[in-house]
C-alpha positions in Angstrom: -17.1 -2.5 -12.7 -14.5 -5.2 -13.6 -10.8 -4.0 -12.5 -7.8 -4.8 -15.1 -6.0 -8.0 -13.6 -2.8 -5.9 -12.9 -5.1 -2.8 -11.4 -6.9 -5.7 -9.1 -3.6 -7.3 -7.9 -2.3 -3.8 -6.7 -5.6 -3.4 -4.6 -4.4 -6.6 -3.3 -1.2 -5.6 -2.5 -1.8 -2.5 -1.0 -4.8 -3.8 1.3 -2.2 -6.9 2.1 0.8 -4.1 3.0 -2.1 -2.0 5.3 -2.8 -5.3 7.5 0.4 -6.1 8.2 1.6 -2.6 9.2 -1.8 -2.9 11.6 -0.4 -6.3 12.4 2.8 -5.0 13.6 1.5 -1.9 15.6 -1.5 -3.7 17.3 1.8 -6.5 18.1 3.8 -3.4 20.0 6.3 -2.9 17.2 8.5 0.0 18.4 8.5 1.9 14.9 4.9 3.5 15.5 5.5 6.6 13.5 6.7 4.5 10.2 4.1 2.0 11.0 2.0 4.9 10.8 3.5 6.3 8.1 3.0 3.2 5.6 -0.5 2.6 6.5 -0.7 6.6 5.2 0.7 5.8 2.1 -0.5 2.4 1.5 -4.2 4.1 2.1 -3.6 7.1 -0.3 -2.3 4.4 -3.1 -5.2 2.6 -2.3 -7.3 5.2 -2.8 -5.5 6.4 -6.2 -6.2 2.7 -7.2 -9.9 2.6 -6.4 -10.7 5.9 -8.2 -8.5 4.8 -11.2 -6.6 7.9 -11.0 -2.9 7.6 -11.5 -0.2 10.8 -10.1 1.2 12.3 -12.8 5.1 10.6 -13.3 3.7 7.4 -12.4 3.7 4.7 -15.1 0.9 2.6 -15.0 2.0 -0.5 -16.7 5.4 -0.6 -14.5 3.3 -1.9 -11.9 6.1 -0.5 -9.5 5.7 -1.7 -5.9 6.7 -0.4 -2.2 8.3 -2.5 0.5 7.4 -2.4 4.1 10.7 -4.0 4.8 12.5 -1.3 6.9 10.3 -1.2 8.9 10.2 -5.3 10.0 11.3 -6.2 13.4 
């Protein structure tokens, strides 16, 4: 099955957001719950990706994107 460009670059995103919040725990960072938090959340987007199921209020071609930024050291 070949993933929309936009669709495939969110995968991406998400898997590249997961790795560094695993970065920064497996690195000691003191925010262990929000760490834990983001992998949640980039996991369940991942997830929603994958299956090609979008939540309802989401618009698809926004592309919107989430930050890990409050939680950098």
């Amino acid at each position: 099955m070949s993933l929309q460009p936009d669709i495939a670059a969110e995968i991406a995103h998400c898997r590249r957001e997961i790795a560094e919040a695993e970065r920064l725990l497996s690195a000691g960072h003191p925010d262990i719950h929000g760490l834990c938090l983001a992998i949640s959340d980039w996991s369940a987007e991942l997830r929603i990706l994958q299956e090609g199921k979008m939540p309802p209020g989401r618009n698809q071609a926004a592309g919107e994107e989430g930050s890990c930024a409050g939680i950098r050291p």
